[in-house]
C-alpha positions as CSV (number, residue, x, y, z in Angstrom):
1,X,0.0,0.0,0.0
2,X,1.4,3.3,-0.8
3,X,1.8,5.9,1.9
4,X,0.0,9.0,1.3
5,X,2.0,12.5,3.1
6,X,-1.0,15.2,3.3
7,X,-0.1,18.1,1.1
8,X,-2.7,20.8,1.5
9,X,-5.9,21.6,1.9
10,X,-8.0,23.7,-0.2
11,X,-11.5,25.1,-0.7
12,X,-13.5,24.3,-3.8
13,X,-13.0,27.4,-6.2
14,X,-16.5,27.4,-7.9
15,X,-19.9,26.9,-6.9
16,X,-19.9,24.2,-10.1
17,X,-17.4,22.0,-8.0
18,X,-19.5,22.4,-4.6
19,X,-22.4,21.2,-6.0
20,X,-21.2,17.9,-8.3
21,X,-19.1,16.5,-5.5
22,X,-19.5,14.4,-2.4
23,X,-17.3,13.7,0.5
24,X,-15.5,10.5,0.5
25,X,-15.4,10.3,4.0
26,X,-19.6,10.6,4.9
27,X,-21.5,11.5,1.6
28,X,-21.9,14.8,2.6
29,X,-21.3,17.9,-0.3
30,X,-17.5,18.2,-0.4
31,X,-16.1,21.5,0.3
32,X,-12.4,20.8,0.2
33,X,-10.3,19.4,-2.1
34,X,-7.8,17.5,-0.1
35,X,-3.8,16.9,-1.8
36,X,-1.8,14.3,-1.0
37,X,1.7,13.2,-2.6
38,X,2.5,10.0,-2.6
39,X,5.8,8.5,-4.6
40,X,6.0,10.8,-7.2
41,X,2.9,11.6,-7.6
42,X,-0.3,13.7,-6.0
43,X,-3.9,12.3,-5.5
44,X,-6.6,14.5,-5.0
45,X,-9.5,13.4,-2.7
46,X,-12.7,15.6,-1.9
47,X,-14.1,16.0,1.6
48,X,-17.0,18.3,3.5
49,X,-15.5,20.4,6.4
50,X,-16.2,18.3,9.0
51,X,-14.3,15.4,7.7
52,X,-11.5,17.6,6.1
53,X,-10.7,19.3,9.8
54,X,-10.5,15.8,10.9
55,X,-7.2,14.8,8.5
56,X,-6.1,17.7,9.0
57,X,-6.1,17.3,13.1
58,X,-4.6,14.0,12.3
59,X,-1.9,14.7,10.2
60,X,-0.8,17.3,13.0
61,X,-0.6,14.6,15.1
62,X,1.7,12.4,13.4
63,X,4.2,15.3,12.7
64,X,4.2,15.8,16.5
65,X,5.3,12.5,17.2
């Protein structure tokens, strides 16, 4: 399995975006668009808020450790 090192996150940049995409965490209408690079190469996921805070609290904590 490749390991995925969170990148950024970003808002959606149109209202087009918003309203096409779900979160791929709950279902919910994705507001981010989470980056990850991974081995040369970057995937983009989409998440709402809630679920976008959450791997971004996270990823916090594993650079802490």
């Amino acid at each position: 399995m490749l390991e995925k090192t969170l990148k950024s996150i970003e808002p959606f940049t149109s209202n087009v975006e918003k309203n096409s995409r779900f979160c791929i965490g709950c279902g919910e209408p994705a507001t981010k668009l989470v980056k990850y690079s991974t081995e040369g190469a970057i995937i983009i996921e989409k998440y709402c808020e809630k679920c976008a805070n959450a791997i971004e609290a996270s990823s916090s904590l594993k650079d802490r450790s």
